[in-house]
C-alpha positions in Angstrom: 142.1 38.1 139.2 140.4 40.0 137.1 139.3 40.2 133.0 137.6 42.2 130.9 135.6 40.7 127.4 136.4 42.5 124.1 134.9 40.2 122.0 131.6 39.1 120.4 128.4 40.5 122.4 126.9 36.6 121.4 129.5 35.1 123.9 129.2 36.1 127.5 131.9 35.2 129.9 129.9 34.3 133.3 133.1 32.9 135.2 136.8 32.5 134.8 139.1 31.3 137.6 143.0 30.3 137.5 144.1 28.0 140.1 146.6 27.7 142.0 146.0 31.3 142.9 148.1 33.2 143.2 150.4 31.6 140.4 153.6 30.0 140.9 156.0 30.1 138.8 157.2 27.5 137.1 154.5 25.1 137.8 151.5 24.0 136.3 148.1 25.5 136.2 144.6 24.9 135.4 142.4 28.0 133.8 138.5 27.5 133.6 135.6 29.6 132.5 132.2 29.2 131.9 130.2 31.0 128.8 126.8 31.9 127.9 126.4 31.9 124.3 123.0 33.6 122.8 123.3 31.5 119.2 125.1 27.9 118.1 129.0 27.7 118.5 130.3 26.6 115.1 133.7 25.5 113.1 137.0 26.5 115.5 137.2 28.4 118.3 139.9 30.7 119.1 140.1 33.1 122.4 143.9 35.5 122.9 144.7 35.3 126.2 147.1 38.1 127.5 148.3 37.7 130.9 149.6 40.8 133.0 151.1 40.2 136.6 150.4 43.2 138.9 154.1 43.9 140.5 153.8 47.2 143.0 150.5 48.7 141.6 152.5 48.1 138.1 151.1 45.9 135.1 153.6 43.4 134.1 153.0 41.5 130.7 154.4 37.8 131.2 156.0 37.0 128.2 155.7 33.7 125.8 158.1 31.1 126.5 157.9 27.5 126.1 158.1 25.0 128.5 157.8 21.4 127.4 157.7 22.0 124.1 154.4 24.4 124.8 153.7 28.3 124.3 152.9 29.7 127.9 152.4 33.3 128.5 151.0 35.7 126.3 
């Protein structure tokens, strides 16, 4: 897996894992990460995720469905 960080240089992104890895489909999962921040996190928080499945050397966006009433994908 791997991720790049387009957003504010105050926020660092040290770690982010998925597991189970590689991801099955349908099925549950469970994404962590772990920050450095450089100033006080305030009011609401909000990250885009985009997720892009590598088929054949080929970049596949996974689209946004729902599934139990949730938004998966991105």
């Amino acid at each position: 897996m791997t991720y790049s960080d387009c957003g504010s240089k105050n926020v660092r992104i040290n770690r982010l894992s998925f597991q189970p890895m590689p991801i099955i489909q349908p099925g549950n999962g469970r994404l962590s990460f772990a920050i450095a921040a450089t100033e006080k996190l305030q009011g609401v928080i909000k990250a885009n995720i985009n997720i892009v499945r590598k088929v054949g050397g080929i970049g596949l966006p996974v689209s946004c469905y729902i599934v139990q009433g949730e938004k998966v994908g991105s």
